[in-house]
Each structure stands twice: as structure tokens, then as C-alpha cells.
N, C-alpha and C positions, 0 to 999 in steps of 0.2 A: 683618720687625717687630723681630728681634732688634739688628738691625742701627742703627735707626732708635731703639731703647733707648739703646745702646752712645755714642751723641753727645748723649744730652741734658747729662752731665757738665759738657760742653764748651761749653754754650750760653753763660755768662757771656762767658768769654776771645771766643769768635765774634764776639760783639757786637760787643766792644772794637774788635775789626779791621773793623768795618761790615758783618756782617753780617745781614741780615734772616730773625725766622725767624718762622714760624706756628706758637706752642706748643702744647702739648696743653691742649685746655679741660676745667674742673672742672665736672659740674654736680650739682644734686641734684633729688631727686622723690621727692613724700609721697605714697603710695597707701593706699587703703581695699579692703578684699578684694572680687574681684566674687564669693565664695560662701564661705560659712562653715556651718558645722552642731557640732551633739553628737550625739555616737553614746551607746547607751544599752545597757548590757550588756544581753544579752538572748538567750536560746537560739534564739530561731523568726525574730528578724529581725524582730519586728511593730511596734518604737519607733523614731519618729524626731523631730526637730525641725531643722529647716533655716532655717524662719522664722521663727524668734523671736527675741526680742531678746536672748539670753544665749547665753555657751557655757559648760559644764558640763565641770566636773576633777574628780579624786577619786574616792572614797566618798563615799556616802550613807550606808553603814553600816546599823545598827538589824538587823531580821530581814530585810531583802532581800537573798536569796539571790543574785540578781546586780546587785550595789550599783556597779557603777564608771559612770565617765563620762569620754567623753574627746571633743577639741574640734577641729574639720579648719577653716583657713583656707588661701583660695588666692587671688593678687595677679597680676594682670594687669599683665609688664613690658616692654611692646609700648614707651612711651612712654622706652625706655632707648634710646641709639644703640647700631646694629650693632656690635661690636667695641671697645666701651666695656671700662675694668678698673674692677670696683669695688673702691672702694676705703673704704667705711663702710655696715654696716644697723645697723639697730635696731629692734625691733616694739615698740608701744606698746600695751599692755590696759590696759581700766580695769576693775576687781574695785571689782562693784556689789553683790553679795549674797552673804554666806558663814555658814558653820555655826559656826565658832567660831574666834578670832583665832590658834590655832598656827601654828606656820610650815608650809608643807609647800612643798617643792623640785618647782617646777612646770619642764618640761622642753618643748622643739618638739626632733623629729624629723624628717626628708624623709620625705613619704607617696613611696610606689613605683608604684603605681595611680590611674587616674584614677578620679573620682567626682564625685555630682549632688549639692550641698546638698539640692534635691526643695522641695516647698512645703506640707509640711507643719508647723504651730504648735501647740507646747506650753503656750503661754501661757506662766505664771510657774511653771508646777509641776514639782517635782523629777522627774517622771516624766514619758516621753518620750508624742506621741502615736499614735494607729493609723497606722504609717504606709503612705503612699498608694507608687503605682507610679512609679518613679525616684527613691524617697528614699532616701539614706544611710542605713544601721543599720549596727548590730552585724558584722553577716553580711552583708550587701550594700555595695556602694559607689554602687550605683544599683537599685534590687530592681528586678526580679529578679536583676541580673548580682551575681556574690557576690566578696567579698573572698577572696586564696590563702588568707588568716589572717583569723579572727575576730576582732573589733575592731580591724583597719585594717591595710594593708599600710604598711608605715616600716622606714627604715632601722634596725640598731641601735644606732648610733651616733649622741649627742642631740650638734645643731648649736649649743644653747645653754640654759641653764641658770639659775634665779633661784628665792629662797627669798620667798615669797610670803605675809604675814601678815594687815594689816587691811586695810579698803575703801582704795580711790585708784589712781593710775595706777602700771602697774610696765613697765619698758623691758629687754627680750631685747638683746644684742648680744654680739658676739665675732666671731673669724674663722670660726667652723663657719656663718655667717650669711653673713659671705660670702663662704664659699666656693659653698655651695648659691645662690646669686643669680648668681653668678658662671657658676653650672654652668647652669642655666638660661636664661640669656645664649647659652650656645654653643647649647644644643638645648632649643631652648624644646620641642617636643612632649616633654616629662620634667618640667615643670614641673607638679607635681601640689599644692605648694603642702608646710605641715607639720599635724602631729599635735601637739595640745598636751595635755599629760600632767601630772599633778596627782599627790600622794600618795595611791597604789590599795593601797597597804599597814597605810594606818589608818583606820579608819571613823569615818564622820561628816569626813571632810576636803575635803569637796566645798568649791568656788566658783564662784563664777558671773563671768564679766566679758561686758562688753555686746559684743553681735555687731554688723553691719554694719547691721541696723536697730534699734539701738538710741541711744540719744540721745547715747554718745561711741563712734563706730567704733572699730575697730583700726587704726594709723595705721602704718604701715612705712614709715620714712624709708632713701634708698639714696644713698651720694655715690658719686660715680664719677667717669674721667675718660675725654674723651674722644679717643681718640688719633687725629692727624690719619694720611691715607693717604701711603704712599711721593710724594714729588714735588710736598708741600705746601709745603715749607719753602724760602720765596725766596732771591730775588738781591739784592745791591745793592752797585752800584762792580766787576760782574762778575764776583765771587766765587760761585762755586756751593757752595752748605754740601751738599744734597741732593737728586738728583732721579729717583732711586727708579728708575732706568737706570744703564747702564755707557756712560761715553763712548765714540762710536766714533771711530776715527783712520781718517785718510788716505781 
């Protein structure tokens, strides 16, 4: 593969001399998460929401002793080719309800563990509900099976970063995006999907943005390219550019 890098420089000049080649193709693909949830601070594990139409960041703040909320999305990228490099993400929320218009520096993570959004709905309320057996919480990633760490197993290094104020759409990108797309390309059984993180260090900074059943998805766009296999790249006028073999003699 490295090899097969090493000539694309050269593709112009090649031409010139007639040669035929099959380039790498560019493609892209918009996905909607197949599970998302909020986790709801919580000591016993008892809140959850997996099927509602929001995910919840922040503080809620006021006298609730465990006021945070934080938001798990995960994208199925079956529909990427094999051995694809990307090469652009971007995650798309839309911030449908909030507590008050400051900024607060909303953050995704790589989750490390796997977990059930579950089907349990909260409705509209800040507060998470009973939740049932295989839902996400606090302390669970599927209750009963528990998280190493209490609200959520993640990297601690955040893959991307945005200061987040009124209602409307806000767009995640950088390299730490795709790198993590990239990484789960090579071994998808690791694809756990991120953790989306809100300001937990000032109360009342909670927001809501609409989840997978809500009336605008989270939309992750990915470009990538895809690179052909050794012995794609033709002939013409007998010129061999490539064929992912060593000629044999005699």
C-alpha cells in the first residue's frame, strides 16, 4: 500500500506517456446514529432515557445533588468500503432546548465500552426515567452490566470540541474525528461510538439537542477515499504503471 502511495505523484507525467490508470475514488456518507441515549447522574443506576427525543449535557444545577447529564451516540459504518482513508467528519446537533443562552464548551469523547441506548422515555423532563433492564445509566452501560467508571467509560482525550450558546444547528469537526472513524474502520468491534459532554462545572448549563427520534437527527457526515487494490491500475500501448506483482523473467 505504501508503495502504491509512493506513484500517485507521478500520475500526471504517466498520463502524458499514455498511460491508463484507475484513480482512487472520493466518496461520502450522511449517517444518523442507530442508538443514542443521556445518562443521568445518579448513585443506584435507577435513570435512564434512551428513547426520547433529546440528549442532555451539563448541569441542571438548583439543589440536585447529582445534577450532570451527559449524551452517548453511536453510527453504524458498515456502509464505508474496506480499507477506505478518511479523509473529512463532521457531527451535526441541533440544540432544541436550553437553560440559558451562555456559552458552555461542549466536548465528544471515544466511549471505551459497549452499551444499550435500552427503551426507556423520559418524555420532555429534565429528569431521567425508572429505568428498565438493558438501559444505559449512570452506572450501567446496559443494567445490569455496569460501567469500569461511573458515568461512562471514554477516552480522556476529547476528539473534538465547540462552544455552544443559543438554539440551532452546531457542527463537531477536526482531526481527533477522524482519527476515531478512521480507527474504527480498521476494527470496527471498538466502535462504541462518543460521549458528548457539556459544561458539568456550572450549574444550570444543561442542553438539550434532538436525538435520533427526534424531528432533526444527528447527522455525521464522513468523506473518504477509496483506495483501489494492488493490480488495479492499467495498461495502455503496453506500458505496465502497476500490477501489484514482481515480473518474473526467463
Amino acid at each position: 500500500m505504501k508503495i502504491h502511495f509512493s506513484l500517485m505523484p507521478f500520475v500526471a507525467a504517466l498520463v502524458g506517456f499514455g498511460v491508463l490508470l484507475s484513480p482512487a475514488a472520493a466518496g461520502v456518507v450522511i449517517l444518523n446514529p442507530i442508538q443514542d441515549a443521556t445518562l443521568y447522574q445518579d448513585t443506584t443506576g435507577a435513570q435512564s432515557s434512551g428513547a426520547s427525543t433529546f440528549l442532555m449535557t451539563g448541569s441542571v444545577g438548583g439543589n440536585d445533588s447529582t445534577p450532570l447529564r451527559r449524551g452517548l451516540l453511536q453510527f453504524n459504518l458498515a456502509s464505508i468500503p474496506a480499507g477506505a482513508v478518511v479523509t473529512s467528519v463532521s457531527l451535526t446537533l441541533n440544540l432544541m432546548r436550553l437553560k440559558n443562552t451562555q456559552s458552555a464548551l461542549t466536548t465528544l469523547q471515544r466511549v471505551t465500552s459497549s452499551w444499550v441506548e435500552g427503551s426507556t422515555n423520559a418524555g420532555t423532563g429534565g429528569n431521567g426515567a425508572i429505568a428498565n433492564t438493558g438501559d444505559a445509566t449512570w452506572l450501567h452501560r446496559s443494567k445490569p452490566q455496569a460501567w469500569s467508571t461511573p458515568g461512562g467509560d471514554f477516552l480522556g482525550t476529547t476528539s473534538a470540541s465547540l462552544n455552544v450558546t443559543g438554539l440551532g444547528l452546531y457542527t463537531w469537526t477536526g482531526g481527533g474525528l477522524v482519527t476515531d472513524v478512521q480507527a474504527w474502520l480498521v476494527q470496527p468491534s471498538q466502535n462504541f461510538g462518543w460521549i458528548l459532554r457539556g459544561d458539568e462545572a456550572r450549574s444550570q448549563s444543561v442542553k438539550e439537542f434532538g436525538s435520533r427520534t427526534g424531528s432533526v437527527q444527528p447527522s455525521l457526515r464522513i468523506e473518504f477515499t477509496e483506495v483501489p487494490e494492488p493490480g488495479t491500475v492499467g495498461l495502455l500501448g503496453g506500458v505496465l504503471l502497476w500490477s501489484g506483482r514482481r515480473r518474473r523473467h526467463g
